[in-house]
N, C-alpha and C positions, 0 to 999 in steps of 0.2 A: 826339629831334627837336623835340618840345614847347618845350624850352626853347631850343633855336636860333631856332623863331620867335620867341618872345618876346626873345629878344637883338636882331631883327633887327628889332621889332616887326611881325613877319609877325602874329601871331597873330590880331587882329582881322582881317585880310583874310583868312588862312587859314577863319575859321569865316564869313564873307559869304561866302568863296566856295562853302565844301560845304553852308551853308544855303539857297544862291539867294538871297539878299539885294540890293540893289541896290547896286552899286560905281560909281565915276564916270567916266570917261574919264580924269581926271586921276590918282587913284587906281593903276589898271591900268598907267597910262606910269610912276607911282613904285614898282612891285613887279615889272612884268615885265621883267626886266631879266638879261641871258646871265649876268652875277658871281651871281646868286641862283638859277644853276641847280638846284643841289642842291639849295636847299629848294621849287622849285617842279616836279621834280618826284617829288619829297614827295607837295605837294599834287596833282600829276594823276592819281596813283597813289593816293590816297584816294578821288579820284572815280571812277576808272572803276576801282577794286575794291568800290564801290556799286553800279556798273549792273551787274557783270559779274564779280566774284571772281577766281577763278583762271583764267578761261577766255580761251581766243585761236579768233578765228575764221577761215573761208576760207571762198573759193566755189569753183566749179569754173566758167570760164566760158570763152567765147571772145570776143575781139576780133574786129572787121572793120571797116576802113576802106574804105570803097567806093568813095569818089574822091580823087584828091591834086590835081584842078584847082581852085583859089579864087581867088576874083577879089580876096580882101582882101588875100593877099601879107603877113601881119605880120613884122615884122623878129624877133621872137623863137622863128618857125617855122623848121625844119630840114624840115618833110615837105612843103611843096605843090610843084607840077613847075614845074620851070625850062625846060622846052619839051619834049624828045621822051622823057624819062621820063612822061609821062600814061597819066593809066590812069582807066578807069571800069567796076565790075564789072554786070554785070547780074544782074539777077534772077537766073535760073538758076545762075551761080555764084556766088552768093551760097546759095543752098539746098546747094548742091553741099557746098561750104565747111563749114557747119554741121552736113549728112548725116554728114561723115567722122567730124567732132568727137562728136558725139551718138551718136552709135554705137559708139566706139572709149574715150572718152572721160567718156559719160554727163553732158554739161555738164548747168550749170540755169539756164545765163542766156546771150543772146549778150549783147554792147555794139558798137554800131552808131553810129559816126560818122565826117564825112571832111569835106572840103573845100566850099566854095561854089560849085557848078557849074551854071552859067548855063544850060547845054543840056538838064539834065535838066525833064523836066515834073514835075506834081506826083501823076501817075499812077505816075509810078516811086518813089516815097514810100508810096502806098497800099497798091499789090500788092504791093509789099515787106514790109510788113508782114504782108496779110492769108496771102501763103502760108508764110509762117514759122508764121505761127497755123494757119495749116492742115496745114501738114506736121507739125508741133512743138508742138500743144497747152499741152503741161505747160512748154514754155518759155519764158522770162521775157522779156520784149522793152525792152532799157533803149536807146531811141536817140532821136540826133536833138540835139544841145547848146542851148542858148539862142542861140546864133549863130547855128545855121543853120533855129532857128525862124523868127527875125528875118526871114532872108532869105528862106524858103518863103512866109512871110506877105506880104511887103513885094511878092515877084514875083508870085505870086497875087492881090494885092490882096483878102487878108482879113485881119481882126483875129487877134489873139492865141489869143483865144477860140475862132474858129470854125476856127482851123488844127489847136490842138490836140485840139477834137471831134471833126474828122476822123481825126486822125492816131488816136485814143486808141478809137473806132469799129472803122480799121482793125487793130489791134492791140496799140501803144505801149502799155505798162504803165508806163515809169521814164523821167525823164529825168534822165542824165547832169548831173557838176557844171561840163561844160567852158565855158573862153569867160568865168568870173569874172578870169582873171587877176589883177590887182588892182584892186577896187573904189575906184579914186580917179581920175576922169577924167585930171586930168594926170599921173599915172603914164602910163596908157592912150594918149595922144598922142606917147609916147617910144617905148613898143613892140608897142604894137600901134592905130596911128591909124584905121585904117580898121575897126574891129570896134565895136560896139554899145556904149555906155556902160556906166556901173552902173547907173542906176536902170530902164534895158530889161532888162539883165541878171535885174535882181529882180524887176521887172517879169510877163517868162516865167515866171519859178520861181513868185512869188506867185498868178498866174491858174492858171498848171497844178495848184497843190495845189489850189486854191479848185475845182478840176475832178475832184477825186479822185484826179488824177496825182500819186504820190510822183517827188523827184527827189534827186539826192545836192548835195553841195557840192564847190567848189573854191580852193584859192589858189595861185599859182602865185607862188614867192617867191624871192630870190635872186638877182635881176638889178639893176633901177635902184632899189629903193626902199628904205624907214629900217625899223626899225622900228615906228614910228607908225602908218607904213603898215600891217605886218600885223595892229596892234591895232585900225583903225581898218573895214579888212574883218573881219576876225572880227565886231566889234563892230556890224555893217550885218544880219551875217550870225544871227545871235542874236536881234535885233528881230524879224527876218522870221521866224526858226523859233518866238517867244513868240506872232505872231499867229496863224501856220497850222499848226503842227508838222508839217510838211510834209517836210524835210529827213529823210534815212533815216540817211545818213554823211555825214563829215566828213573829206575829202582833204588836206592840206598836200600842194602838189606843188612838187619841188628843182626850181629850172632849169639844163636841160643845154645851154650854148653852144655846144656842137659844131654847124656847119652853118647859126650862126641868123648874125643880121647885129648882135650887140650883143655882146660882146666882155667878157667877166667871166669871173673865176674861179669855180669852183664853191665853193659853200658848206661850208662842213666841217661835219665830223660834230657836234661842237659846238654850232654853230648850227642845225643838224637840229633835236638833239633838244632844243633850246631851242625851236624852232616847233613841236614835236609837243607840248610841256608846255605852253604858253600856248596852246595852241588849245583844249583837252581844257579848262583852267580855265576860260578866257574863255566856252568853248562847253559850259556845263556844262548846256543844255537839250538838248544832242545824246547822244541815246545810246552814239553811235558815232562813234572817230574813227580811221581807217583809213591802214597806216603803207603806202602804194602800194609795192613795191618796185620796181617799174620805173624811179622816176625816184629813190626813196634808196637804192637797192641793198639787197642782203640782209642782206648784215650790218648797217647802220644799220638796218632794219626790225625787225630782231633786238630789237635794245637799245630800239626804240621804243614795244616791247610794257611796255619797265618806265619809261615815260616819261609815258604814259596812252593810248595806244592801245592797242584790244581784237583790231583788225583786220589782217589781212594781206592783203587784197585778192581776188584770183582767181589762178587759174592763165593767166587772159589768152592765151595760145597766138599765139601770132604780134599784134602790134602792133606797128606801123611811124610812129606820130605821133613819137614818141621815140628821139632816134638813144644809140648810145655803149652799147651795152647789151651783153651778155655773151652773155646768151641773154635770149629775150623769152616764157618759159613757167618755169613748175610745177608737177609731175603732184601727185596729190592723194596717195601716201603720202610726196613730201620734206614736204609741208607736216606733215603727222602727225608725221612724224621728227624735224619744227624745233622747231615746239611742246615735241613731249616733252621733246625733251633744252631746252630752256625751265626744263622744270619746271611746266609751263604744259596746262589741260587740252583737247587740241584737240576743236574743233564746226565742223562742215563748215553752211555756211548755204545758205539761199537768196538771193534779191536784199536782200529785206526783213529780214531778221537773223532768219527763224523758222529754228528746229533741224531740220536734216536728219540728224544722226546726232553723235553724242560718239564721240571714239574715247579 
């Protein structure tokens, strides 16, 4: 392989990148490129057999969407209600929910997000939190997106600041990567016009780390945009984790058109694991870059373990944001089963990628 980069004159960007060296935007548009898959991911597989070896990770967690009423309607959403499908869970099922799971289950984490719902107060955000914390001590509390910071903040009339000390008070430990879609505003005015820019977007994330809050990332790729485009969020996304290290993982998420109102094929496997290898390079300050299978299915999440992702996500248990899905769960010995037959050593995590157990 040495010598294919040097045929390709990969080699000087090969060692910039596994040195942390600085590469230029220009640079990055002349290497990352689908025909140069095979040697890139070479390269992301040199990097995250740095942070990580042989090993593949999971969690055990649950999903919950609590409301599908949003006042933002994006065109690239399949889940908010078209009128007599609504729904809003309350508190008590929401514990309900988590009880079966936690019990049955032994999750370590919920993930907590849903829609822009005008009627809720911001007492039903608190208690939400504080009795998960109280039922569920040891449980990991990842919710709340930078969207609907936005909007809790904006409706409340408080800063960024004083929303997430509440929320981080009443329980929040993590905030989700949702809501980055693509960080290029006029991508953002095609499919999703009514949601918060990029620089609010980074904005939440950079004030929450600066608060002690870790939160993940996201890219949502495959619909209207080049390219350029996803070198160009990655590369937003990098600055911000070289200022705060704040970022835990790194999500590439496919988009599925089924149900949205933007009208595209789905991306092939191909191109997957072409965004899974340029994410892993580009984002070589992330420790972790997590092949979701919910929106690349299982078997692309498979191959994306030798592409430069460490991660496999959670066991998720019912999510309903994402339509097209086969099943929407993982019990924790197929993940063991997947791994193994990998070749691969599986590590059950927590939210934070500390080791809960090697199998």
């Amino acid at each position: 392989m040495i010598n294919i980069l040097k045929e390709y004159s990969f080699d000087d960007f090969y060692y910039k990148v596994l040195n942390n060296e600085k590469i230029t935007k220009n640079h990055y548009l002349k290497y990352l490129k689908p025909e140069y898959l095979s040697i890139l991911s070479y390269i992301a597989n040199e990097i995250k057999n740095r942070y990580h070896g042989n090993s593949a990770y999971f969690i055990i967690n649950k999903h919950i969407n609590y409301t599908n009423i949003c006042i933002n309607r994006c065109k690239l959403c399949s889940f908010y209600s078209r009128g007599s499908d609504s729904y809003t869970y309350d508190v008590k099922k929401i514990l309900e929910k988590i009880n079966l799971y936690y019990r049955r289950y032994n999750i370590r984490e919920v993930h907590i997000v849903g829609g822009l719902n005008p009627s809720l107060e911001f007492e039903y955000y608190e208690t939400l939190l504080r009795e998960i914390k109280k039922r569920f001590p040891n449980l990991i509390i990842k919710a709340f997106s930078a969207v609907e910071i936005d909007f809790i903040s904006k409706k409340f009339g408080m800063s960024y600041k004083e929303t997430l000390l509440r929320l981080k008070d009443a329980g929040l430990d993590i905030i989700p990567g949702g809501g980055a879609e693509i960080l290029d505003d006029n991508i953002r005015k095609k499919i999703c016009p009514n949601k918060i820019n990029s620089d609010t977007w980074l904005e939440i994330h950079e004030t929450a780390h600066r608060l002690g809050i870790k939160s993940n990332a996201t890219m949502l790729y495959g619909h209207v945009e080049e390219i350029h485009h996803r070198i160009d969020h990655l590369l937003k996304l990098k600055k911000l984790q070289e200022k705060t290290n704040g970022f835990i993982t790194f999500l590439p998420l496919k988009f599925k058109p089924e149900g949205t109102e933007i009208k595209v094929k789905e991306t092939t496997l191909y191109d997957d694991l072409f965004t899974i290898a340029i994410s892993r390079i580009v984002l070589n300050n992330f420790k972790n870059i997590t092949a979701y299978w919910i929106t690349l299915g299982l078997e692309t999440s498979k191959f994306s373990l030798y592409y430069g992702a460490n991660d496999l996500g959670g066991s998720v248990y019912n999510e309903y944001i994402i339509k097209n899905k086969v099943k929407n769960y993982i019990h924790r010995e197929e993940f063991i089963n997947i791994i193994k037959d990998l070749g691969l050593k599986p590590i059950e995590r927590d939210s934070y990628f500390n080791v809960i157990k090697i199998y």
